[in-house]
C-alpha positions as a Markdown table, in Angstrom:
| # | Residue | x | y | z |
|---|---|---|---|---|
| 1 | Unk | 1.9 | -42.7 | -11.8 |
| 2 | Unk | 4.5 | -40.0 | -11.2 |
| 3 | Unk | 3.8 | -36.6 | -13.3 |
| 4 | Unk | 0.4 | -37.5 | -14.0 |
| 5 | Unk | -0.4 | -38.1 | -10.1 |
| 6 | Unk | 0.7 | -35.3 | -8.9 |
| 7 | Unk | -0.6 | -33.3 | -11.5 |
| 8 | Unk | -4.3 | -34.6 | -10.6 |
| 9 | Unk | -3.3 | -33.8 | -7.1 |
| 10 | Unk | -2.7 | -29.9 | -7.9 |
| 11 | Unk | -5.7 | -30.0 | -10.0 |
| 12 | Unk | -8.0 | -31.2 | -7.3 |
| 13 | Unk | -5.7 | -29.0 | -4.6 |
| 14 | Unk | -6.9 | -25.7 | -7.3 |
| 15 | Unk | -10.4 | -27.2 | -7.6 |
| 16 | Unk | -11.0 | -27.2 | -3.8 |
| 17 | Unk | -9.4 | -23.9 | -3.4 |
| 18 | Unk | -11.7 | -22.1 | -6.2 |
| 19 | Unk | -15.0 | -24.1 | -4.3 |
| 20 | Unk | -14.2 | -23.2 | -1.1 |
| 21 | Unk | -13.5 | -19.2 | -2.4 |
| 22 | Unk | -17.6 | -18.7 | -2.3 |
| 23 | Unk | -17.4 | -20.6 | 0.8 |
| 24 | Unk | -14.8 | -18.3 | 2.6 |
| 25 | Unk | -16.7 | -15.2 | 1.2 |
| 26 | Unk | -19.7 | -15.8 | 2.5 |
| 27 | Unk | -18.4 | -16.9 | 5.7 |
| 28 | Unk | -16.6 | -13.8 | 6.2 |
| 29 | Unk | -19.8 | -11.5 | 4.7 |
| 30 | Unk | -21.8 | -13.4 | 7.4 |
| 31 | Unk | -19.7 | -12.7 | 9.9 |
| 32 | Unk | -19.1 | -9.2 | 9.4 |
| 33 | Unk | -23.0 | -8.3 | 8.9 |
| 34 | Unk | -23.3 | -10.3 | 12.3 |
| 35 | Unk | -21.0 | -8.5 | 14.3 |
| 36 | Unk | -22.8 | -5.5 | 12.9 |
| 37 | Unk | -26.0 | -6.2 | 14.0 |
| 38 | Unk | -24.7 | -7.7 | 17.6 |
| 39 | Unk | -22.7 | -4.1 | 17.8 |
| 40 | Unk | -25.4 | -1.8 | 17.2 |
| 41 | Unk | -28.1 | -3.7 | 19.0 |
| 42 | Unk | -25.7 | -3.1 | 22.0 |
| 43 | Unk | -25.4 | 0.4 | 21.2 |
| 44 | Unk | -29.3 | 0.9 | 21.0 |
| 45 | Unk | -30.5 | -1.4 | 23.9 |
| 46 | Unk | -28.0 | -1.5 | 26.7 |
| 47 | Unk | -28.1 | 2.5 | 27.0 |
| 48 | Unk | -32.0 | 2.1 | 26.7 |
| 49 | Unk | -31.9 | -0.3 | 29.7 |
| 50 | Unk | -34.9 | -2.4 | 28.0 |
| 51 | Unk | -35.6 | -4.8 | 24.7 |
| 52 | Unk | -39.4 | -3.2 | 24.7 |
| 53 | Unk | -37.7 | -0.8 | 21.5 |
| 54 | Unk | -39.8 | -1.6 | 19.2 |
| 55 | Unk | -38.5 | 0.9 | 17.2 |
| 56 | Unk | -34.6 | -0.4 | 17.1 |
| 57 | Unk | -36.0 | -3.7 | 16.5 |
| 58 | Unk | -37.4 | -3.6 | 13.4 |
| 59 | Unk | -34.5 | -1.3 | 12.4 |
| 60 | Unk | -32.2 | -3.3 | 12.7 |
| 61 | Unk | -34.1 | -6.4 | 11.0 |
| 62 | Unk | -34.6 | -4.3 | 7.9 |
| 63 | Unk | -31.0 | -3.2 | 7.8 |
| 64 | Unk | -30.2 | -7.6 | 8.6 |
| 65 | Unk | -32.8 | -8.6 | 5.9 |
| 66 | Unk | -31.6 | -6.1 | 3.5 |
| 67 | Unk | -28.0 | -6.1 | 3.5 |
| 68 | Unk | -28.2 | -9.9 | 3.9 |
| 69 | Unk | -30.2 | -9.7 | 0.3 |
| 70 | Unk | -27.7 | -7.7 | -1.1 |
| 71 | Unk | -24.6 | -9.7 | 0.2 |
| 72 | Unk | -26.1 | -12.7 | -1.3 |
| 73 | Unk | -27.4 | -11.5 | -4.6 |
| 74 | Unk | -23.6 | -10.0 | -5.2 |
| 75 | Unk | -22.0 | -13.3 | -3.9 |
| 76 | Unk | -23.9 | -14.7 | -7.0 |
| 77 | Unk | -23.8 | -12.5 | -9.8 |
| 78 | Unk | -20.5 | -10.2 | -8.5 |
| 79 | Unk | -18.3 | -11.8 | -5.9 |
| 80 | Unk | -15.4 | -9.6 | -7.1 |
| 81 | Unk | -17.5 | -7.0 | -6.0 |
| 82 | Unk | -18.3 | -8.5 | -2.4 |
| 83 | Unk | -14.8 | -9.0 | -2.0 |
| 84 | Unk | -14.3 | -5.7 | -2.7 |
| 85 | Unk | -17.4 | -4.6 | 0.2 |
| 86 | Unk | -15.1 | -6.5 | 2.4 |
| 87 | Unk | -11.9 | -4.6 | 2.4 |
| 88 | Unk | -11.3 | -1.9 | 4.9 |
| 89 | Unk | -7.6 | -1.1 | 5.3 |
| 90 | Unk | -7.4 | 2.4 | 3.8 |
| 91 | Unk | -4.1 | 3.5 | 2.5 |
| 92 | Unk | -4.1 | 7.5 | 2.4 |
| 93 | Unk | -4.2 | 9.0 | 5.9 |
| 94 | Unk | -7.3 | 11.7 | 5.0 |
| 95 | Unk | -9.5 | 8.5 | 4.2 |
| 96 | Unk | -8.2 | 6.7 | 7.5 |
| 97 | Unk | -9.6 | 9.9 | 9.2 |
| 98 | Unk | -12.6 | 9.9 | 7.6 |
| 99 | Unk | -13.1 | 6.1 | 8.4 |
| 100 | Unk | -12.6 | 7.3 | 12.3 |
| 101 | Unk | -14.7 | 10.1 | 12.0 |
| 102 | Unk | -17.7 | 7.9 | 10.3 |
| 103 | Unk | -17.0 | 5.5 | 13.0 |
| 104 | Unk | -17.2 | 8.1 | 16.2 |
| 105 | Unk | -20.8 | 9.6 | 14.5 |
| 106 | Unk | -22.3 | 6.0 | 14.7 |
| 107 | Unk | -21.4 | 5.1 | 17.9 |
| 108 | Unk | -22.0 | 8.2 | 19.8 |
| 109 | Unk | -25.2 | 8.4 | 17.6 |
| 110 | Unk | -26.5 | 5.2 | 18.6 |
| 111 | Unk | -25.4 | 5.5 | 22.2 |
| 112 | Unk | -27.7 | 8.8 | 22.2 |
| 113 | Unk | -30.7 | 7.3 | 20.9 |
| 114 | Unk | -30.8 | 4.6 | 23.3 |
| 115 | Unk | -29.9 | 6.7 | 26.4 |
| 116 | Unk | -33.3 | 9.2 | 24.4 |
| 117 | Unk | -35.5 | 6.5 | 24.4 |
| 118 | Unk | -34.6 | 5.6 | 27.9 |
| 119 | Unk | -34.7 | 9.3 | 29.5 |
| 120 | Unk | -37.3 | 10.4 | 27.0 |
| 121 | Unk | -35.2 | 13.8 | 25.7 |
| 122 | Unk | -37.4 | 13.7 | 22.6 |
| 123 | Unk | -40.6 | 15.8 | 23.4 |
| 124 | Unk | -42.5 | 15.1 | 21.9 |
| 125 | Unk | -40.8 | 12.5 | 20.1 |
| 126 | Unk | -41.4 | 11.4 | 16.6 |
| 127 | Unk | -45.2 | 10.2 | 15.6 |
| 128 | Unk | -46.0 | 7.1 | 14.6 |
| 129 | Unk | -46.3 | 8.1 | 10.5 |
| 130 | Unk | -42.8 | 10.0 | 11.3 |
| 131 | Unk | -41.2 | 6.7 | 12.4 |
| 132 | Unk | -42.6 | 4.5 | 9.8 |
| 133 | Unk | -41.7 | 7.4 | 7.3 |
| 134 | Unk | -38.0 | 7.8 | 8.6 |
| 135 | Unk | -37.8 | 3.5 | 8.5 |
| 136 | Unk | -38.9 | 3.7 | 4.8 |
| 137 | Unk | -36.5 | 6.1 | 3.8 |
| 138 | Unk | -33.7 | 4.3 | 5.7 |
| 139 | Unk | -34.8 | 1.5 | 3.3 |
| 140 | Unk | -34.7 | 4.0 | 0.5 |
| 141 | Unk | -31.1 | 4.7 | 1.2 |
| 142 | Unk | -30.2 | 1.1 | 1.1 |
| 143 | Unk | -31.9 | 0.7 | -2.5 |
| 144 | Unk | -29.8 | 3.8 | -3.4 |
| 145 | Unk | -26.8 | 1.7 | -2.2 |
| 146 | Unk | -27.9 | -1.6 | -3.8 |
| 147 | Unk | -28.1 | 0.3 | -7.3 |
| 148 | Unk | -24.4 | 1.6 | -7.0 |
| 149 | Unk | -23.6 | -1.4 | -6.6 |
| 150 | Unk | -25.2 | -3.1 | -9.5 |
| 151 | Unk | -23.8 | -0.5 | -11.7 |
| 152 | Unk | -19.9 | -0.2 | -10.4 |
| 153 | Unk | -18.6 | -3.4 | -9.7 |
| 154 | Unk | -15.2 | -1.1 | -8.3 |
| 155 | Unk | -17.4 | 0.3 | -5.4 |
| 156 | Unk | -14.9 | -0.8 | -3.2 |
| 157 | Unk | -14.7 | 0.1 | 0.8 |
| 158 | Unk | -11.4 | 1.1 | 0.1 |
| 159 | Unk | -11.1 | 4.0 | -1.9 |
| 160 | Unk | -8.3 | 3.0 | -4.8 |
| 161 | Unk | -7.9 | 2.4 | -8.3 |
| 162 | Unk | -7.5 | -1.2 | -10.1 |
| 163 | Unk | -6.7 | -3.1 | -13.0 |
| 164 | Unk | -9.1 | -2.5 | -15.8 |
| 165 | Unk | -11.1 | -0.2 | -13.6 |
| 166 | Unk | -13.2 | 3.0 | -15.7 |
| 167 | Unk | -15.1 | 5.7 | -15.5 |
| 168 | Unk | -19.0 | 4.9 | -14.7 |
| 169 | Unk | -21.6 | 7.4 | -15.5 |
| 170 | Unk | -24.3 | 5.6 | -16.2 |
| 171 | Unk | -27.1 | 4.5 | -13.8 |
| 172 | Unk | -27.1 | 6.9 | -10.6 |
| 173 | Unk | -23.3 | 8.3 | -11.6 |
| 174 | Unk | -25.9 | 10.7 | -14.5 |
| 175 | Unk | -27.0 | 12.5 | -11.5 |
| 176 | Unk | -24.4 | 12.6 | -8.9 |
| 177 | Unk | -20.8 | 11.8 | -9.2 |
| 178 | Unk | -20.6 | 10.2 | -5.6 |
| 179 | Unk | -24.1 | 8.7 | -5.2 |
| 180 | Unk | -23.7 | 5.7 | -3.2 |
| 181 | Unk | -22.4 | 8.5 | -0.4 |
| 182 | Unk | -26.1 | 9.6 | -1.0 |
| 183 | Unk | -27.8 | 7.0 | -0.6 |
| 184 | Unk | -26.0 | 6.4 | 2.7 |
| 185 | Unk | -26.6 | 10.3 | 3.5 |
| 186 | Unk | -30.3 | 9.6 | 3.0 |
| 187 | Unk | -30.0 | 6.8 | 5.9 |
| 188 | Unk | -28.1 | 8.7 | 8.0 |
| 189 | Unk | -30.7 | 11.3 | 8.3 |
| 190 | Unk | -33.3 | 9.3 | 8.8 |
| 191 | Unk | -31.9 | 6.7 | 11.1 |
| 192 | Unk | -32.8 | 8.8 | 14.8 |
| 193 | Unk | -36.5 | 9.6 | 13.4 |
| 194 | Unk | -37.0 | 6.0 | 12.7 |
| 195 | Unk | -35.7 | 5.6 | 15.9 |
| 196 | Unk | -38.1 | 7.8 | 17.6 |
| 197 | Unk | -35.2 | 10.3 | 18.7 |
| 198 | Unk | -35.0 | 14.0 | 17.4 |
| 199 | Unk | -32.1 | 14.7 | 20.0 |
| 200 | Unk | -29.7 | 12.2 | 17.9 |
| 201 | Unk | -30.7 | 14.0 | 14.5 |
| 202 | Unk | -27.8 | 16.7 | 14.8 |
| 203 | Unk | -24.8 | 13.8 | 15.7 |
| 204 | Unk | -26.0 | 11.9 | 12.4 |
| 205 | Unk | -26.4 | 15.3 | 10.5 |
| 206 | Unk | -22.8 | 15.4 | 11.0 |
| 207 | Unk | -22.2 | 12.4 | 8.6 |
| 208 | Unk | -22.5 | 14.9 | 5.9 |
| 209 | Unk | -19.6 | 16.8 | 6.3 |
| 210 | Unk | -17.6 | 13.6 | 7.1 |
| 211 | Unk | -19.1 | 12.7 | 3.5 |
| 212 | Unk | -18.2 | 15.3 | 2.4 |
| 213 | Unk | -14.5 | 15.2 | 3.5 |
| 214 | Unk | -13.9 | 11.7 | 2.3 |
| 215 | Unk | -15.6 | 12.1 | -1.3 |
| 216 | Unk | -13.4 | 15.7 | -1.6 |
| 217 | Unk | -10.4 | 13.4 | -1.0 |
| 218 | Unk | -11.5 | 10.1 | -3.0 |
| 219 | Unk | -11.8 | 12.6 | -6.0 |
| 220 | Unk | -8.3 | 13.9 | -5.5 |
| 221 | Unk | -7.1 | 10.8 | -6.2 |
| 222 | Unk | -9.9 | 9.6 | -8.9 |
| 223 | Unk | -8.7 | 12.5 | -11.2 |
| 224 | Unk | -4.7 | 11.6 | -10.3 |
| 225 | Unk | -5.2 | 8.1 | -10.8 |
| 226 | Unk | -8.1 | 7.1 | -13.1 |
| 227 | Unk | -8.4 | 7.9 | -16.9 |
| 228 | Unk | -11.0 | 9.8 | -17.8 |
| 229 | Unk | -12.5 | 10.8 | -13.9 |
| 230 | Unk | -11.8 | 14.8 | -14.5 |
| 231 | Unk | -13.5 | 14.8 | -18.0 |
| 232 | Unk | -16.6 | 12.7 | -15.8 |
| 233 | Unk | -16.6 | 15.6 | -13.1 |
| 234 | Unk | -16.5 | 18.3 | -15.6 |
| 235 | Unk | -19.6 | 16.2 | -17.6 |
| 236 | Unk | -21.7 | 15.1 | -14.2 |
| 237 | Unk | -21.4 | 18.8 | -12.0 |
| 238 | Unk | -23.1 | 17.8 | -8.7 |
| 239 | Unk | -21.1 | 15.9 | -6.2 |
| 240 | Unk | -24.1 | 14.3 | -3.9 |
| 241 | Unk | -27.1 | 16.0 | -4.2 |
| 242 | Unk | -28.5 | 17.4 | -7.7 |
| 243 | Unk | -29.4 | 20.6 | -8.3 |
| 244 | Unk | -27.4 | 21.5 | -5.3 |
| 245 | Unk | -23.8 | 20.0 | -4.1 |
């Protein structure tokens, strides 16, 4: 059989490599949005001392069901991209700081929501139409997200320029030149209302500046790096909110 045997061995060796790819993707995308979920429903309920949090519960299944949507949908029609989602090893030092600062907001955030539902800080705290308000726009930021996404297949977690990357400024880049950080500023915002907390709203307001670090420095090396970024910024004027920054 010689040659023609082991070249059907390295074809089915390629074959099972390219199948189980997907495979490997998803397990990892699973994993990671589990160990999300586990994380911040530690941060929310073991500082509130109870599971009656009615509040952080359906939270967190909106932010499950949603980003499992979105996970899934791009494993279909854009695994480069989910691969992409699933990078986090930043290589320039001011976007390592900005991933530590990002970090440090969420979990003394969360820790101070939970420790406010327990000690009841919030007075009054939020009404019932403020909560559901605050959980719809949380959902509104993830949409935001979602469209980025389906527009820029190099929305990467890692902010660096590829092979046969360009300039997008269509979609949501007409508006804003950053607006996925917009959508996740909308969120942020309204993550401690929807969480019946108003003594957590000035940690997560401070994910704006931390924003606003990181997408100062991402656009430092867009214009260094990518053809065609400083014409964009001079064409598209508002950095994350229009009309205003």
């Amino acid at each position: 059989m010689g040659w023609w045997g082991s070249g059907l061995r390295d074809s089915e060796r390629m074959q099972s490599t390219e199948s189980s790819k997907p495979r490997s993707l998803a397990f990892r995308g699973v994993r990671r949005m589990g160990i999300t979920v586990l994380v911040l429903a530690f941060l929310l309920f073991v500082p509130a001392g109870t599971l009656h949090f009615w509040e952080a519960w359906v939270y967190l299944g909106l932010q499950a069901g949603f980003w499992a949507y979105f996970f899934l949908y791009f494993l279909k029609h854009d695994p480069e991209l989910s691969e992409r989602r699933l990078q986090s090893k930043e290589s320039e030092p001011q976007q390592k700081l900005a991933v530590r600062l990002f970090s440090a907001v969420l979990w003394v955030g969360f820790i101070l929501i939970g420790l406010d539902h327990r000690l009841q800080w919030s007075h009054p705290r939020p009404s019932l139409a403020g909560i559901v308000t605050a959980q719809v726009l949380v959902v509104a930021g993830y949409w935001i997200v979602f469209w980025v996404m389906k527009t820029n297949t190099f929305a990467a977690s890692v902010i660096r320029v590829e092979s046969g990357h360009r300039v997008i400024d269509t979609g949501p880049y007409g508006w804003v030149r950053h607006p996925m950080y917009t959508g996740m500023a909308v969120t942020a915002l309204a993550t401690p209302i929807a969480l019946g907390s108003y003594v957590a709203l000035p940690v997560f307001a401070l994910m704006i500046p931390v924003l606003g670090y990181r997408l100062i420095h991402e656009e430092r090396l867009l214009c260094r790096d990518l053809a065609g970024y400083s014409e964009y910024c001079g064409r598209t004027r508002y950095r994350l909110v229009p009309g205003i920054w």
